[in-house]
N, C-alpha and C positions, 0 to 999 in steps of 0.2 A: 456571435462572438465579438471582442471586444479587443480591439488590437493598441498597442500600448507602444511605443517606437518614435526616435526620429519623425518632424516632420515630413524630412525628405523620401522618408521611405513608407511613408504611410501609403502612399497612393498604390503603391507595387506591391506590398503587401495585401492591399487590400482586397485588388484585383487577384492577387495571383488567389486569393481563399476564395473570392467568388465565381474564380474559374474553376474552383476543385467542388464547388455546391455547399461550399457554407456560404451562412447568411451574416453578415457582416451591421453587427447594430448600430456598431461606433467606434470611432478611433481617438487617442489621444496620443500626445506629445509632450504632456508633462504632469506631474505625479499630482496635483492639484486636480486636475479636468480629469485623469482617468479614475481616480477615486470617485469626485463626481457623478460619473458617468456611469461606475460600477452599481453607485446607490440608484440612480434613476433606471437607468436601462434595464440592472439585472439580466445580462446577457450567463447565457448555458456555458459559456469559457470565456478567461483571458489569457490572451497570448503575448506575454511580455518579451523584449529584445533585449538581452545582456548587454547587449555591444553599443545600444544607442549612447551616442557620443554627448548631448543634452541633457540628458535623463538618468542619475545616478538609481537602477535598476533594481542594485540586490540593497537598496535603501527600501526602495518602493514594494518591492517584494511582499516582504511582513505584512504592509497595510493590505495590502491586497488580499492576501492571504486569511488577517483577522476580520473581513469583512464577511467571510465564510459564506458566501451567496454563488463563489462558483470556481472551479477548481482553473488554477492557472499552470498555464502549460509554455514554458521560455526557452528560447535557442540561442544559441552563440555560434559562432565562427570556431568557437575555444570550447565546447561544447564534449571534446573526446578526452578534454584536461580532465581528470579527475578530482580537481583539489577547486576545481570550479562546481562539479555536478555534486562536490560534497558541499560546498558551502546552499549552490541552490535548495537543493533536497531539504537541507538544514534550516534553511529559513523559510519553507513551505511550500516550494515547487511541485507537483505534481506529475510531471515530467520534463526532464533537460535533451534538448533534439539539437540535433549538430544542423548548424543554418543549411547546408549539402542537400540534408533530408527533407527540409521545409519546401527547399527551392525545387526539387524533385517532382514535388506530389505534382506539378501537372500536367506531367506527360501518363501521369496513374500506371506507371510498371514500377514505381519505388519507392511505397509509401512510407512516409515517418513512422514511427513505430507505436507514436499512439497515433491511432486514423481518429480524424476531426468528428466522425461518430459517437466515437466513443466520449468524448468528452460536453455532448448534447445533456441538455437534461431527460432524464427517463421520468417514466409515467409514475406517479404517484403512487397509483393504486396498488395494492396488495393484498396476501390474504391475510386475515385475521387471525392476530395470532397472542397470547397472552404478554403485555409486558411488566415485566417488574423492577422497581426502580430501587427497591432495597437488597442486601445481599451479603452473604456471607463471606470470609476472605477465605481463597483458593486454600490454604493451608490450614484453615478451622474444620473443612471440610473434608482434609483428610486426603487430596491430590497430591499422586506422589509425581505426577510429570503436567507442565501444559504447553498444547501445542498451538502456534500462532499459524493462520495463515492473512495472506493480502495482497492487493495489485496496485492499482492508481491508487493515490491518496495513501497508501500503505507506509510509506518513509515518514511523512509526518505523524500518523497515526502511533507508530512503532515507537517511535522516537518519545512520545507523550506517553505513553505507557510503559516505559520501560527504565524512564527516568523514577516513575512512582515506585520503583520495587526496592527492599529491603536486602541487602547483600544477601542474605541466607535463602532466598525463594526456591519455591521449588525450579527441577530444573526445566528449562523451556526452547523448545528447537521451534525454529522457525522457516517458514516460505515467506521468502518475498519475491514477487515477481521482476526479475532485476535482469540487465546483461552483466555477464560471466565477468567485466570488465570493471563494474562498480562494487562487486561482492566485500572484496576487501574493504576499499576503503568507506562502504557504509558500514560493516561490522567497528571497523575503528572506530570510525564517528559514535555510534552506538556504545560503546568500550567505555569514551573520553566522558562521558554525558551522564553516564547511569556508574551506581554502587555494586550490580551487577559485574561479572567480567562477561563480556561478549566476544566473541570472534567467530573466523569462517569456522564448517564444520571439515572435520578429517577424517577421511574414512576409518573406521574402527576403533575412535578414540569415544573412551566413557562418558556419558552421559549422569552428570553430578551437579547436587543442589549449588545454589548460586552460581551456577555457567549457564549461557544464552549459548545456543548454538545457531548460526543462520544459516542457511542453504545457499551453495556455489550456485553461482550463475551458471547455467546450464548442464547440470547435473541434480537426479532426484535425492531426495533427504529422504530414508528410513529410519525407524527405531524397531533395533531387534536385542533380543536377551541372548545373551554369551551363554555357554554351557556353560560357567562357573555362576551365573546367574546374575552377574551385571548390564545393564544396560547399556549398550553402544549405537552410536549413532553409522549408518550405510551410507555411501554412495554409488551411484551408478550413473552409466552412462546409457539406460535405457532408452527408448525412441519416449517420445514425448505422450502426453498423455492429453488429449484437451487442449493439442498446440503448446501448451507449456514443460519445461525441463527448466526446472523444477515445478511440481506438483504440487499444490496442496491436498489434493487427492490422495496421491500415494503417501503423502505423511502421515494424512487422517488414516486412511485406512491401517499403516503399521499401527497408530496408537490404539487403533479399537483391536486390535488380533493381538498387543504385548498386553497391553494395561489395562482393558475392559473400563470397568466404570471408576478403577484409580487414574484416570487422567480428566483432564477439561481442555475443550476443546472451543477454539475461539477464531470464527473468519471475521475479520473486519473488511471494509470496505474495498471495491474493486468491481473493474468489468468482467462478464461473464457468468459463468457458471460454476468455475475450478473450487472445492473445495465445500460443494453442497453435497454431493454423494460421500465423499468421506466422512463428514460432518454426522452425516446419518446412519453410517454405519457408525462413528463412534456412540452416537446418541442410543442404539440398537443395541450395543455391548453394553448399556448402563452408564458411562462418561457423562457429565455433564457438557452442557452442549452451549454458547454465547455465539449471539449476530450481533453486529454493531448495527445501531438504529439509522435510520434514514438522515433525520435531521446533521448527526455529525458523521455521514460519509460524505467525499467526495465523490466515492459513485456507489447506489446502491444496489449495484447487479449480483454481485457473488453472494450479500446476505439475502437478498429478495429469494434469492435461486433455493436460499438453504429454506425459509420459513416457507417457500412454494414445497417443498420436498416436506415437510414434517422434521428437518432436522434440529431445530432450532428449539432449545427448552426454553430461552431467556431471550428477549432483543433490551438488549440497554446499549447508552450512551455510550460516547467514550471516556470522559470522567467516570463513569458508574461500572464502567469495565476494568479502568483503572482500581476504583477501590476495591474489586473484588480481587483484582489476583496482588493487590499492596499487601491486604491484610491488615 
C-alpha cells in the first residue's frame, strides 16, 4: 500500500498499517512524489488523507485515480459529512472511512469497513471464458428492464455509465453496496450527472423507462409485477444474504422469475461473490448476462465469481458496457 498524507503523520500511519499486516511500499507527502511513486511502486492500494493540511487531496484525487493501477481508498475526520463522501466518491474514491475507523483497526475488534484485504490485488488467473468486444445496444435487443449490480469501485463505475445513457433507456434498478447513510445523496449525485432521472427506490412505486432506481442502504431491492400487470419495484427488511442488505442476489434473482430473457443483467466490479448466483439464474431464464473485465475493475472478485459459476455470456470493458446499454 501506498500511503499519501502529511509529513507529520506519515510515520503513524505507517506503523499503525504494519501493525494491522499490510505491507507498506511507500509514502508520500506531496502530490508530485506520490504520483511518482504510484507509477514505480505500483502498490495493491492508495490511501489518501483528505485532511492533510499540505496536500490539496480531492485535487490529487483524479490523478490518482486516472492512473487506474490501483484502487484508492481515503479518510477524513469529516468523513460521516455527506457532501464530503459525495464529492470523494465523485471524483474516484473507492471508499471514504471516517479517520475513527482507520485509527480502530489495531486493536482488530473494529474494523474499517473496507478490510485492507480486500483492497490487495487478487490473482490474475481465471477461467476461460469467451469475450466480446463488439455489441448490440440493450434496446436493439429488445430488453425491456436492466439490472446493475456492484461493490468497491462501483460509484465510479456507475457514475461512467450512467452518464452514457439517453433519457428514454430502458428502465434500470440498481445495487450498489453502500451504507444506508450515502443512499440518497449518491442517487442525487447520479440524478445531477446523467439525462436519466435517478433516485432512491420506494417501496411499491413503478418501474418506467428513463428512471434509474437505486437500492437503500440496507434494505434488499426486488422487481415484482403488480396484478394490473406493471412492474414495481420491493423493498424489504429481510436478514442479509451473503452479509449484504442489499443484495445483488436478490435483485438478480427477481429479474430472472419477472422478465426471464426480457432483461440484461450486468455485475461490474467488487469484492466477493454477491451477485454471481443471480446472475446465473438470470443467464438460466434466457437474460442476457455482462461482467465487467479485469483490466477496468477495481476489484475483480464479484465478476471472476460469476465467469467461475458459467453466468457470464459476455466479459467487456467498461466503455464497451457503456456502449451497449447507450445504444
Amino acid at each position: 500500500m501506498l500511503v499519501v498524507s502529511d509529513s507529520t503523520s506519515l510515520v503513524e500511519l505507517s506503523e499503525l498499517l504494519r501493525a494491522s499486516g499490510v505491507q507498506v511500499v511507500g509514502a508520500a507527502s506531496a502530490a508530485e512524489s506520490a504520483l511518482a511513486l504510484m507509477r514505480t511502486l505500483q502498490p495493491s492500494a492508495v490511501l489518501l488523507d483528505l485532511d492533510a493540511l499540505l496536500l490539496d487531496a480531492l485535487q490529487l484525487l483524479p490523478l490518482l485515480v486516472r492512473e487506474r493501477l490501483a484502487p484508492v481508498v481515503t479518510f477524513s475526520g469529516q468523513a460521516e459529512t455527506s457532501a464530503l463522501w459525495v464529492r470523494a466518491v465523485a471524483l474516484g474514491a473507492s471508499e471514504v472511512l471516517a479517520r475513527g475507523e482507520l485509527l480502530s483497526w489495531g486493536d482488530r475488534k473494529s474494523q474499517p469497513s473496507l478490510s485492507w484485504s480486500r483492497v490487495r490485488a487478487e490473482p490474475s488467473t481465471r477461467p476461460r471464458v469467451e469475450r466480446v468486444s463488439g455489441s448490440q445496444p440493450a434496446a436493439a435487443l429488445g430488453h425491456a428492464l436492466i439490472a446493475l449490480g456492484a461493490s468497491t469501485g462501483g460509484t465510479v463505475a456507475l457514475t461512467e455509465l450512467l452518464r452514457q445513457l439517453p433519457a428514454n433507456s430502458p428502465p434500470i434498478l440498481i445495487v450498489q453496496h453502500m451504507l444506508a447513510e450515502f443512499t440518497h445523496d449518491f442517487a442525487e449525485h447520479l440524478n445531477a450527472a446523467c439525462a436519466v432521472e435517478v433516485k432512491e427506490a420506494e417501496d411499491g412505486e413503478v418501474v418506467q423507462r428513463g428512471h434509474v432506481l437505486l437500492a437503500r442502504g440496507g434494505r434488499h431491492l426486488r422487481l415484482q409485477r403488480a396484478a394490473d400487470g406493471s412492474l414495481r419495484a420491493r423493498l424489504s427488511d429481510e436478514p442479509p444474504v451473503g452479509m449484504h442488505r442489499p443484495s445483488v442476489d436478490v435483485l438478480f434473482q427477481s429479474c430472472a422469475e419477472v422478465m426471464g430473457a426480457m432483461a440484461l443483467g450486468v455485475l461490474l466490479t467488487g469484492m466477493g461473490e454477491d451477485g454471481a448466483a443471480g446472475l446465473l439464474a438470470m443467464r438460466r431464464a434466457g437474460a442476457r448476462t455482462v461482467v465487467q473485465d479485469e483490466s477496468t475493475s477495481v476489484c475483480f472478485g464479484m465478476p471472476r465469481a460469476a465467469i467461475a459459476r458459467g453466468a457470464a455470456g459476455r466479459v467487456l470493458s467498461l466503455r464497451e458496457i457503456g456502449r451497449l446499454l447507450a445504444g
